[in-house]
PAMAR-251806 format. One record per residue: x, y negated, z negated of N, C-alpha, C in turn. Coordinates in steps of 0.1 Angstrom, whole numbers. Each point is the difference from the previous one (the first is absolute). Layout:
NODE     npx     npy     npz    capx    capy    capz     cpx     cpy     cpz
NODE       X       Y       Z       X       Y       Z       X       Y       Z
...
***
This chain:
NODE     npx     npy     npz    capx    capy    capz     cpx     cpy     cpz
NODE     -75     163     116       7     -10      -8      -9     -10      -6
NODE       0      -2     -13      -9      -4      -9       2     -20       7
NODE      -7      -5       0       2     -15       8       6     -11     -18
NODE       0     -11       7       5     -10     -16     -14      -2      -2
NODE     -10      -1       9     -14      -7      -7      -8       7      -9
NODE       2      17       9      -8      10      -3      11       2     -17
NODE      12       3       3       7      -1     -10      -8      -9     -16
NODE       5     -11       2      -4     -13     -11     -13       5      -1
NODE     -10       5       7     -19      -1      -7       4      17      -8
NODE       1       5       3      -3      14      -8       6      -2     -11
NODE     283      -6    -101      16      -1       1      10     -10       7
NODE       6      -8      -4       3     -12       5      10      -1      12
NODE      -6      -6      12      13       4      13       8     -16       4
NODE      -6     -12     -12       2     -15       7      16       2      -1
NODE       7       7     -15       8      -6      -2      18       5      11
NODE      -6       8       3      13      10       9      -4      -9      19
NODE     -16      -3      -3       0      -6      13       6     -13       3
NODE       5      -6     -11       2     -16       4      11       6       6
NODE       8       7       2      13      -2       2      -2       2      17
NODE     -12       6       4      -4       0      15      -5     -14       1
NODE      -8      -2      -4      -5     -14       4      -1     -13     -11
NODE      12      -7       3       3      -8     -12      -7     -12       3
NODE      -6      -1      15      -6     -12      -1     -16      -1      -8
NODE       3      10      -6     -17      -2      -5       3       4     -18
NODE       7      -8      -3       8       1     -14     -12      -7     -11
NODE      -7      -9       7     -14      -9      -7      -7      13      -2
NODE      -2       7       5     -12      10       0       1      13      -8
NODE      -7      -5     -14       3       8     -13      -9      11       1
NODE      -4       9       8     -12       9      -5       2      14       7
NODE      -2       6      -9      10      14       3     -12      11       6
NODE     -12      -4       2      -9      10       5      -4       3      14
NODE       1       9       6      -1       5      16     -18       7      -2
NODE      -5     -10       7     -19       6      -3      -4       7      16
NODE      -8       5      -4      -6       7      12     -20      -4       3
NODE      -6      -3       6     -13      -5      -1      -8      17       5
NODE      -4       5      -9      -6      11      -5      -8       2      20
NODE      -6      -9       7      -7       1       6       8       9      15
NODE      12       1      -1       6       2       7       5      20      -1
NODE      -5       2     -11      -4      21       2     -11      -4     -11
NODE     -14      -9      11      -9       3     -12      -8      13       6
NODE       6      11       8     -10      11       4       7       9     -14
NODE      10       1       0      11       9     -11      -9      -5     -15
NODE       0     -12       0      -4      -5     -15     -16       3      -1
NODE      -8      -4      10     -11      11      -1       0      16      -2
NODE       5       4       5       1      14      -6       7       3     -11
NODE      11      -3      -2       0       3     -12      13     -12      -5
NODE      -5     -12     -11       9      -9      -3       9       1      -8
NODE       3      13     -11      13      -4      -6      12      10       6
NODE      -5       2       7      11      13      10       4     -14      11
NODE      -3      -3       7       1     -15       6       7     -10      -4
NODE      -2      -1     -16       5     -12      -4      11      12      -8
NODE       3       8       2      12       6      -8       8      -3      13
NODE      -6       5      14      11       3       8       8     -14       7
NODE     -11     -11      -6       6     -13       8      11      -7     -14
NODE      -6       4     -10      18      -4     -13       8      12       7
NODE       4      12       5       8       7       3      11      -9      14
NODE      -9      -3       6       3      -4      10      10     -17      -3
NODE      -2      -9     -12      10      -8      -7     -13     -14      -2
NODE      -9       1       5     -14     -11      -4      -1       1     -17
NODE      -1     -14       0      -2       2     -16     -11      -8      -5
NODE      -4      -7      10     -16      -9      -3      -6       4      12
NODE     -15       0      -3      -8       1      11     -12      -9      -2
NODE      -9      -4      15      -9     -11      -7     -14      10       7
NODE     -11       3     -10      -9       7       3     -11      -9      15
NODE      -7      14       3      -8      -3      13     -14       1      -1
NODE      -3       7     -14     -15       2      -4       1      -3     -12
NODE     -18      -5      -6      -7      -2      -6     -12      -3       2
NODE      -2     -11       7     -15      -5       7     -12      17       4
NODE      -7      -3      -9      -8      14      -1      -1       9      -6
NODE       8       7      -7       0       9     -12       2      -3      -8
NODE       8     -15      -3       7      -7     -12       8      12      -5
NODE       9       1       6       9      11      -4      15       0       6
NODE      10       4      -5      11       1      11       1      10       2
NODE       0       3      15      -4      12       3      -3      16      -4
NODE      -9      -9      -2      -7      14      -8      -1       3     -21
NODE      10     -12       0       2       2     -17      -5     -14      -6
NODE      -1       8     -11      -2     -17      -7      12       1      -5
NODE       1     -13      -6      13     -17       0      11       7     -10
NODE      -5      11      -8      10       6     -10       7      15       5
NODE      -8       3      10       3      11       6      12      -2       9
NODE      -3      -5       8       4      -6      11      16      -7      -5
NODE       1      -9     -10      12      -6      -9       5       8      -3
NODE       1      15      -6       4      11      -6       9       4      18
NODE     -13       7       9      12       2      13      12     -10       2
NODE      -4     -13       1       7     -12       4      15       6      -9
NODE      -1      -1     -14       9       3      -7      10      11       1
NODE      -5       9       2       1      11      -3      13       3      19
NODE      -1      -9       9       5      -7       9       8      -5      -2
NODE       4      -9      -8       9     -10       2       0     -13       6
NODE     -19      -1      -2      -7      -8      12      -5     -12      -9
NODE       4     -14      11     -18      -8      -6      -4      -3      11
NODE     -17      -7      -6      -2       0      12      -7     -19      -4
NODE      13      -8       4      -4     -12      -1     -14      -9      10
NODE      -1       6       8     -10      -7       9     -10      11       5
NODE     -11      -9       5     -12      12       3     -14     -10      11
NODE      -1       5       8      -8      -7       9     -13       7      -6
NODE      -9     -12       4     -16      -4      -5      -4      -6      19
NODE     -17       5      -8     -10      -8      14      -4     -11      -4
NODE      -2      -7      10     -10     -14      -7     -16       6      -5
NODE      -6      11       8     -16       8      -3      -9     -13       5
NODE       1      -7      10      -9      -7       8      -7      12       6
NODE       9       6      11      -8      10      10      -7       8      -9
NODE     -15       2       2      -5       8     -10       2      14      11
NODE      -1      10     -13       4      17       1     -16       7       0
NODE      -6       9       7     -17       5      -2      -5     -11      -5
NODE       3     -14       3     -12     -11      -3       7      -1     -17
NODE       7       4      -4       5      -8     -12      11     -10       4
NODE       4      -6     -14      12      -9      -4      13      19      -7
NODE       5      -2       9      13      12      -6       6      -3     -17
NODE       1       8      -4       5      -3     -15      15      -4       0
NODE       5      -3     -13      19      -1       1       3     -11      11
NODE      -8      -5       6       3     -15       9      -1     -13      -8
NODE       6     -11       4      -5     -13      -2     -10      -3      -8
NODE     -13       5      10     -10      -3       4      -5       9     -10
NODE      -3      13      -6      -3       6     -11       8       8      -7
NODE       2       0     -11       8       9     -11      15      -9       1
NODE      -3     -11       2      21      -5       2      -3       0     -16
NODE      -6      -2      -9       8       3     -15       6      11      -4
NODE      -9      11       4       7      14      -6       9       3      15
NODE       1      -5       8      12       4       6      12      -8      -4
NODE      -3     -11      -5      12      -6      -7       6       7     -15
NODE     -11       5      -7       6      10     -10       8       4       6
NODE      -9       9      10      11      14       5      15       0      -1
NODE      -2     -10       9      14      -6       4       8      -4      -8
NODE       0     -11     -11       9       4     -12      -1      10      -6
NODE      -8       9      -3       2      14      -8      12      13       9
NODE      -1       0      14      11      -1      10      13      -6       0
NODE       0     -12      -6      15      -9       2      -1      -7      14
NODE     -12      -3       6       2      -6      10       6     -20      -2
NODE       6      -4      11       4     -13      -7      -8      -6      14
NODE      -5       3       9      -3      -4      15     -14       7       6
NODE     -13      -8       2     -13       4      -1       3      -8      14
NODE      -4       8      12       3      -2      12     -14       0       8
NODE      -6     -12       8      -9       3      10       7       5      15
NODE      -5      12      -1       8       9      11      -5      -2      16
NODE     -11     -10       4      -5       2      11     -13      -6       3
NODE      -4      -9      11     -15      -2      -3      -3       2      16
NODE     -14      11      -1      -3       4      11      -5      -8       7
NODE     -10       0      14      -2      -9       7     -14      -8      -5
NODE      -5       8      -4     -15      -6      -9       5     -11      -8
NODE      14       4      -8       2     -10     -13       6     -11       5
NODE       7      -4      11       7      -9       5      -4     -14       3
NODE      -8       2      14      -9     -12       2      11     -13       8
NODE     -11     -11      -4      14     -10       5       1     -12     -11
NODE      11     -11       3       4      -8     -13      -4      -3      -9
NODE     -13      -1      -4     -12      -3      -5       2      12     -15
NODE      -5      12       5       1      16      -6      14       0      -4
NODE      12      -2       6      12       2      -9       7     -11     -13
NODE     -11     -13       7       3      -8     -11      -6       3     -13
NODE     -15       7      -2     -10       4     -11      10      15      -3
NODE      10       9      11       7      10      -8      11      -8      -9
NODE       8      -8       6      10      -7      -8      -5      -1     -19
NODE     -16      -3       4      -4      -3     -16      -5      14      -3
NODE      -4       8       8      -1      13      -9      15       4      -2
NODE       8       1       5      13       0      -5       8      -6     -13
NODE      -2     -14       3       5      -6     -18     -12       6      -8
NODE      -9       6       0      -9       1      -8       5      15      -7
NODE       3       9       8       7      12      -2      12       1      -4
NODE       7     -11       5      16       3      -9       1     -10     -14
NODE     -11      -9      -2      -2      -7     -13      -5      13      -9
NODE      -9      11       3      -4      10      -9      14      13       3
NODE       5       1       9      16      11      -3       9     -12      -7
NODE       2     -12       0       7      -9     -11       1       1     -12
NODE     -15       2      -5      -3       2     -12      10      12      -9
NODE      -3      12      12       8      10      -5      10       5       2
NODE       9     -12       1      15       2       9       0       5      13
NODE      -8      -2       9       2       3      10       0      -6      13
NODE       4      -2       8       5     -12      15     -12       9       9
NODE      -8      -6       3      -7       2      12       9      -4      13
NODE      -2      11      15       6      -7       7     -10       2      17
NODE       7      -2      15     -13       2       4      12       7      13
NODE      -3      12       6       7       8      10      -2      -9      12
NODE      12      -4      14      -9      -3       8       2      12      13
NODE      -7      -4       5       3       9      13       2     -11      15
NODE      -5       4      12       1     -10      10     -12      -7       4
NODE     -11       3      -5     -13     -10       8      -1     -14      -9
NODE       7      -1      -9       1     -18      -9       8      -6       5
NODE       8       5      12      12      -7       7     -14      -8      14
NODE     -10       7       2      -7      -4      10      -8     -13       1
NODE       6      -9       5      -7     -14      -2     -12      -2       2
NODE     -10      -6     -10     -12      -8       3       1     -12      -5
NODE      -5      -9      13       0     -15      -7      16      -9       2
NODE       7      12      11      13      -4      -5       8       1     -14
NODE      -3      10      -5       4      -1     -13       2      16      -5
NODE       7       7      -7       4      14      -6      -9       3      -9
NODE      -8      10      -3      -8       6     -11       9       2     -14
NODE      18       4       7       5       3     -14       9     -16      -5
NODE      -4     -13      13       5      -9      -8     -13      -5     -10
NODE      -9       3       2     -13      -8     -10       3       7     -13
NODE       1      15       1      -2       7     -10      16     -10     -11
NODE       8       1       6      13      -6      -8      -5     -14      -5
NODE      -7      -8      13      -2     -12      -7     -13       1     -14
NODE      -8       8       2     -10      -5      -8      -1      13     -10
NODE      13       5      -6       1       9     -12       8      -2      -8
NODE       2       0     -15       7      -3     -13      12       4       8
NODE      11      -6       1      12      11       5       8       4     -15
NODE      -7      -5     -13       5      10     -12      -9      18       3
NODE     -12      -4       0      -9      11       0      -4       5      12
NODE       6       1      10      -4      -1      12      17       6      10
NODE       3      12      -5      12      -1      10      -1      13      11
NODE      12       0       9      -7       4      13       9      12       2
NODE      -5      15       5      15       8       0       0       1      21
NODE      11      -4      -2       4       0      20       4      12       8
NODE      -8       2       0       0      10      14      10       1      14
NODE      14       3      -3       6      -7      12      -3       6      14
NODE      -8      11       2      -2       3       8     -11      -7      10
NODE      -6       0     -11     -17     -12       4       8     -13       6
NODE       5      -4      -6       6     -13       0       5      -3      12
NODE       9       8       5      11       3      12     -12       4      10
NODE      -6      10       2     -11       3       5      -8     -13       9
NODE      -7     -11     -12      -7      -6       1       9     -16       6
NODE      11       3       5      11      -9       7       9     -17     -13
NODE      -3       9      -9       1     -13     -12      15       6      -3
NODE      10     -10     -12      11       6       0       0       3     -18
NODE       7       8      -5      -7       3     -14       8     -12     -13
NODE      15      -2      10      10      -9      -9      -7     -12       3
NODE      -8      -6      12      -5     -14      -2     -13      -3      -4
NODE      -6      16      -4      -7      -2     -14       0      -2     -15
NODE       9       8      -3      10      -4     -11       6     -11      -3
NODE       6     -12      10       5      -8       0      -9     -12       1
NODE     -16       3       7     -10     -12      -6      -7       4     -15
NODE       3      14      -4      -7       3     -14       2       9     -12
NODE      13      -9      -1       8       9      -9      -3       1     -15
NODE       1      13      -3      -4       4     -12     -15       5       0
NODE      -4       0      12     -15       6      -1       1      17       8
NODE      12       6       0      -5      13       7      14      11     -11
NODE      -9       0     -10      10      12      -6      -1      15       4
NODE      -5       6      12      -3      14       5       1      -4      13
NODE       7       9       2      -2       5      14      -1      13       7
NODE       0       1      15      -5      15       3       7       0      11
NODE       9       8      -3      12      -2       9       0      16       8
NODE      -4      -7      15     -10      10       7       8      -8      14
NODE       7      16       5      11      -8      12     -14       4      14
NODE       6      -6      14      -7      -1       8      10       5      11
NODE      -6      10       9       7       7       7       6      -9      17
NODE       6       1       9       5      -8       8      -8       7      14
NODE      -9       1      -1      -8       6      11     -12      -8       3
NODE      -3      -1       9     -11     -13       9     -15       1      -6
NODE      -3      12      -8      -9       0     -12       6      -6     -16
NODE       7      -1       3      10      -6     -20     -12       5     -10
NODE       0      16       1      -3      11      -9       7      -2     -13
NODE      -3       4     -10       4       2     -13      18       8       2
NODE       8      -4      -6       9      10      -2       7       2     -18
NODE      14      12       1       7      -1      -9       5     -16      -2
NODE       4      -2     -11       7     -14      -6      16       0      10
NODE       2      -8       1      12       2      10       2       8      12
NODE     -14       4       6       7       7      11      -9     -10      13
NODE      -8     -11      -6      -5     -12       8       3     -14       3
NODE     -12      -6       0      14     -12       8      -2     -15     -13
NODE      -7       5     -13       0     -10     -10      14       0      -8
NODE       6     -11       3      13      -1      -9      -2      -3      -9
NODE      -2      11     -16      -4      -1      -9      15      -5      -9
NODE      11       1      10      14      -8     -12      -5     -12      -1
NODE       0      -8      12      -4     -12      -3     -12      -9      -9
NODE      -9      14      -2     -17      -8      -2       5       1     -14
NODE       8      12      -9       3       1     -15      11      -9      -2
NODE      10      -8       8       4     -11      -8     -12     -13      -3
NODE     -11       4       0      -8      -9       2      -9       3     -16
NODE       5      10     -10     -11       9      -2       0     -11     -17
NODE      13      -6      -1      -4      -7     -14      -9     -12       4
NODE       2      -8      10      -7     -10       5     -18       4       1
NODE       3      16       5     -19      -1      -5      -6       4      -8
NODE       9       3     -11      -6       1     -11       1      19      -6
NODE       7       7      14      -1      13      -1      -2       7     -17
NODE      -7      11      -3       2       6      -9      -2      18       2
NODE      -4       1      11      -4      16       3      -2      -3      17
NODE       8      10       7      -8       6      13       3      17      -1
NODE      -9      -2      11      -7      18       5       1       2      13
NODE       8      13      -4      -2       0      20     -12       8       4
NODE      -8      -4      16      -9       3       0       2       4      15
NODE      -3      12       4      -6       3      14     -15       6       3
NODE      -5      -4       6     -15       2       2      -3      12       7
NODE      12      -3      14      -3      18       7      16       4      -1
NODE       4      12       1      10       6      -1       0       7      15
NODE      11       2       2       1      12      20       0      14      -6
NODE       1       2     -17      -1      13      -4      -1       0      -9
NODE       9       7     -12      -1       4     -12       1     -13     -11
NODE     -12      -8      -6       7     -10      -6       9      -6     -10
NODE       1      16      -7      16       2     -14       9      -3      15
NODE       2       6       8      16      -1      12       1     -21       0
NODE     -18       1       6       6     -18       1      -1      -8     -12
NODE      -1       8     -13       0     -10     -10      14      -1      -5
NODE       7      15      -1      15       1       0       8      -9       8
NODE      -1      -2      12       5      -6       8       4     -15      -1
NODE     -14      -3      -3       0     -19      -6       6       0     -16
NODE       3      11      -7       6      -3     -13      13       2       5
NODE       3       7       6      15       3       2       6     -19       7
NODE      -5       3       9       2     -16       6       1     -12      -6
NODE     -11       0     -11      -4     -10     -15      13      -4     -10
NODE       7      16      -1      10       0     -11      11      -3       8
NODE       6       3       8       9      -1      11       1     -17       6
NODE     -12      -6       0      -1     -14       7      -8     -12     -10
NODE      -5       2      -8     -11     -10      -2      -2      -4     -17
NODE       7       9      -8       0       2     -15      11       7      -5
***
């Protein structure tokens, strides 16, 4: 099973749903996404058989898991690739990026931050992307207060140049920014010391929950800064493994009355490991999605 690290280096259902869930009547957006990273063994082998079978399945947006390194989505260039998307019933409004600190054989990686962020910004509008995502920063890139405050400015410095071309930079989190140094959160500096026009954040509820934080009383100190999310349930077992969307213990009714307050514009459901087949558990969390949550 391909890892996220090893990974990253190489039809409308809102309107029939309100009548299930009327408390989320604010919440105008009719797209059920899937984060590509979740059958990226399937999309490695072969991507538009993949991305045919996940529109089969009722997904209608998906947010990509590669670029960093080939400057390609997976495997195509930006017109290629648009033509599958279409040809689907697909967009693919969001797309995770590296920062390319960690050098790769002793280089700076291309399609990162750090090198080629112009022509990955093409890319990405020539794509239709609306969301240029930092997906991850490994342990090299991290560091302590000091290193996340100098990311914060490579950050506005990156979503000032996707600005330019209609595009929202944003930054993934996971659980080690929840880890205090100094007394103080890695992902509260990053909020304090970035544009929160050019600078917004997609939430990971799983990280979140994980990392013992609550996701609604993030949203409630900073609202309007998390239009994505990755709505990624957690299983009820003494490891709180990955699970299907509703078959764990994140009460995602509650977190989506929350979803105009933060600004929501797209989430993806995301599981990292599956117990099997990942179309069964990606089925599973759409069924549960349309049934409970949209």
């Amino acid at each position: 099973m391909t890892t996220r690290r090893s990974f990253l280096k190489s039809s409308a259902v809102y309107s029939a749903s309100l009548l299930v869930a009327p408390s989320l009547l604010n919440y105008n957006h009719k797209y059920i996404g899937l984060q590509l990273y979740t059958v990226r063994d399937a999309m490695q082998t072969d991507p538009a058989k993949t991305l045919a079978h996940v529109a089969k399945i009722g997904y209608n947006s998906v947010e990509g898991a590669t670029y960093t390194g080939s400057q390609k989505f997976y495997g195509m260039e930006p017109a290629a690739f648009s033509r599958v998307l279409k040809q689907n019933g697909l967009i693919m409004p969001s797309s995770h990026y590296r920062l390319g600190e960690e050098k790769m054989n002793g280089e700076t990686p291309k399609g990162t931050m750090m090198s080629g962020w112009d022509k990955a910004i093409d890319d990405a509008a020539a794509v239709g992307i609306k969301y240029m995502v930092c997906a991850y920063l490994s342990e090299q890139e991290r560091g302590g207060l000091d290193h996340y405050k100098k990311l914060a400015q490579d950050f506005n410095k990156a979503g000032e140049m996707c600005k330019k071309a209609g595009i929202q930079f944003c930054y993934h989190n996971h659980n080690f920014e929840f880890e205090k140094q100094d007394g103080q959160f890695p992902y509260d500096v990053l909020l304090a010391n970035t544009d929160k026009n050019n600078v917004k954040m997609e939430m990971d509820m799983y990280w979140v929950t994980k990392a013992g934080q609550d996701p609604i009383a993030l949203i409630n100190k900073h609202p309007g800064r998390f239009p994505l999310w990755h709505v990624k349930d957690m299983d009820k077992t003494p490891q709180k493994d990955f699970s299907e969307v509703g078959n764990g213990s994140i009460d995602f009714k509650q977190i989506f009355k929350s979803a105009d307050k933060a600004g929501l514009q797209y989430f993806f459901v995301e599981q990292d490991k599956t117990p099997g087949d990942p179309f069964t558990s990606i089925t599973q969390s759409i069924t549960y999605i349309k049934k409970n949550l949209v």
